[in-house]
C-alpha positions as CSV (number, residue, x, y, z in Angstrom):
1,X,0.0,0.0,0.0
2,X,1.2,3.2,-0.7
3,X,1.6,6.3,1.6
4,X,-0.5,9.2,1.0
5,X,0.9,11.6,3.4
6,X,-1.0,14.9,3.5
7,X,0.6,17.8,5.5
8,X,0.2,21.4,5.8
9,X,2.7,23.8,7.0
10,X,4.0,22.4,10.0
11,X,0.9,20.5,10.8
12,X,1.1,17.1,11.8
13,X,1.5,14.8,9.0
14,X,-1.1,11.7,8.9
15,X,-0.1,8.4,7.0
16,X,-2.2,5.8,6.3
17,X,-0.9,3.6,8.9
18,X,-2.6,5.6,11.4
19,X,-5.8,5.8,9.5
20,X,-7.2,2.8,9.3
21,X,-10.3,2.0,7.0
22,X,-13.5,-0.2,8.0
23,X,-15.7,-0.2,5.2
24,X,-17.9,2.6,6.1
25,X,-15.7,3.6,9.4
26,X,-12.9,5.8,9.4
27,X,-10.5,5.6,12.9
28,X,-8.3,7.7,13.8
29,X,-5.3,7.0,16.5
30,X,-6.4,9.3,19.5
31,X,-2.8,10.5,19.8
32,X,-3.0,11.7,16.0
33,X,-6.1,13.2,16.5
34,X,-5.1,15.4,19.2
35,X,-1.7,16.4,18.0
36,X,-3.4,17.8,15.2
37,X,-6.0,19.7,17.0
38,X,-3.2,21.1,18.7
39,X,-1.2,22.1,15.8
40,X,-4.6,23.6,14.0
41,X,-5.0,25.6,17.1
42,X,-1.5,27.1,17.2
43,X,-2.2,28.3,13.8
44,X,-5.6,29.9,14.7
45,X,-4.2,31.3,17.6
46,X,-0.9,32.6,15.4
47,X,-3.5,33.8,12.8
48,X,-5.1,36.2,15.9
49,X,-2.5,37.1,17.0
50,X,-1.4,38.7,13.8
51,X,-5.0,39.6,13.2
52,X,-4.7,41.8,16.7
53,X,-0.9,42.7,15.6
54,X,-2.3,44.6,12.4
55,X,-6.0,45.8,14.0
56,X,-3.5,47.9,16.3
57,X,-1.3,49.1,14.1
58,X,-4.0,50.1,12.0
59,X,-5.8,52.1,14.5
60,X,-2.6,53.7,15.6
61,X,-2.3,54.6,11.7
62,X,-5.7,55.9,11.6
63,X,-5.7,57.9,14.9
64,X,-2.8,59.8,14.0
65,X,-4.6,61.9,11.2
66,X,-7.6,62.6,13.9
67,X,-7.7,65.7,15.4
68,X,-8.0,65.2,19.0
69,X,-8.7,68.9,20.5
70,X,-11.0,71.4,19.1
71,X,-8.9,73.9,17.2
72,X,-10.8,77.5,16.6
73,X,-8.7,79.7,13.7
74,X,-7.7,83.0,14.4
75,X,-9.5,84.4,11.8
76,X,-13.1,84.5,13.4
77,X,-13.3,88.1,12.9
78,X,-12.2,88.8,9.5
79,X,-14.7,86.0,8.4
80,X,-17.7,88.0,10.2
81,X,-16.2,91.2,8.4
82,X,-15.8,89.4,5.0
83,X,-19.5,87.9,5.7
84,X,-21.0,91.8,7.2
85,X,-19.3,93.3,3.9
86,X,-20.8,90.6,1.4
87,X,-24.2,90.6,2.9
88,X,-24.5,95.0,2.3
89,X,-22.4,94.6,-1.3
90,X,-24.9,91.6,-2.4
91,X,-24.6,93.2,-5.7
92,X,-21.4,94.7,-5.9
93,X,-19.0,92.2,-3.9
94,X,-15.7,93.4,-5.6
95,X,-15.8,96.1,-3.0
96,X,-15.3,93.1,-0.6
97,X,-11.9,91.8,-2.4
98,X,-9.4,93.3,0.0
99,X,-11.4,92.1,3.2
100,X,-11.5,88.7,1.6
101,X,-8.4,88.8,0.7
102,X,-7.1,89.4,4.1
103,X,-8.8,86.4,5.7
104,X,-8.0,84.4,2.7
105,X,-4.2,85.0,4.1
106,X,-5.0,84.7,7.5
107,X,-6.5,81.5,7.3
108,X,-3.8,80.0,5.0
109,X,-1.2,81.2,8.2
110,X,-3.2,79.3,10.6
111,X,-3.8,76.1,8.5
112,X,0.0,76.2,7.9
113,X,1.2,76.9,11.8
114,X,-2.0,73.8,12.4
115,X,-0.4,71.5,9.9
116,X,3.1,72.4,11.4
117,X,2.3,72.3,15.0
118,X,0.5,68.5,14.4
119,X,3.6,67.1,13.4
C-alpha cells in the first residue's frame, strides 16, 4: 500500500498507517487526532494574534490623522467682516476683495502653523 501523506505547514503529517479504513468507518489513532488539533490551534491562535498585531497598528495609523482637541482659527473676525461686507455689497461684492483677501491669508497662516504644529 502506498503512503499518502498529507501535511500542511508544520501540521502534523497523517499516514495511512494511522488511519485505518473499515468499510464505512474511518479511525483515527487518538494520539494523532489530538496532536493535530493542537497544531490547527497554534495556527488559529498565530493567525489572531497577527490579526490583533495589524488591527493595532492600523488604529494607531488611523488615529494619527484625527484631530484630538477642538482647534478655533484665528480668523473668526475677518470671516464675520468678510461675511457683514458681502451681505450689504450683495450686488457689488468686488468692493469686498481686500477684506477677503485678508482672511484668505489669514487663514492659510493658521492652517499652515496647524499643519506644522500636528507634526
Amino acid at each position: 500500500m502506498e503512503d499518502n501523506s498529507v501535511a500542511i505547514d508544520n501540521i502534523t503529517t497523517i499516514t495511512n498507517a494511522q488511519i485505518m479504513g473499515d468499510n464505512d468507518r474511518l479511525i483515527i489513532d487518538d494520539n494523532v487526532l489530538n496532536e493535530f488539533k493542537n497544531d490547527i490551534s497554534k495556527v488559529f491562535s498565530k493567525s489572531n494574534q497577527e490579526m490583533k498585531r495589524i488591527e493595532n497598528q492600523h488604529y494607531e495609523i488611523f488615529n494619527q490623522f484625527l484631530i484630538k482637541e477642538k482647534v478655533v482659527s484665528n480668523c473668526i473676525e475677518k470671516e464675520n467682516n468678510l461675511i457683514q461686507c458681502l451681505s450689504k455689497n450683495k450686488d457689488h461684492f468686488l468692493n469686498c476683495s481686500d477684506i477677503l483677501k485678508e482672511f484668505t491669508v489669514c487663514q492659510e497662516k493658521f492652517v499652515k502653523e496647524f499643519n506644522i504644529n500636528r507634526k
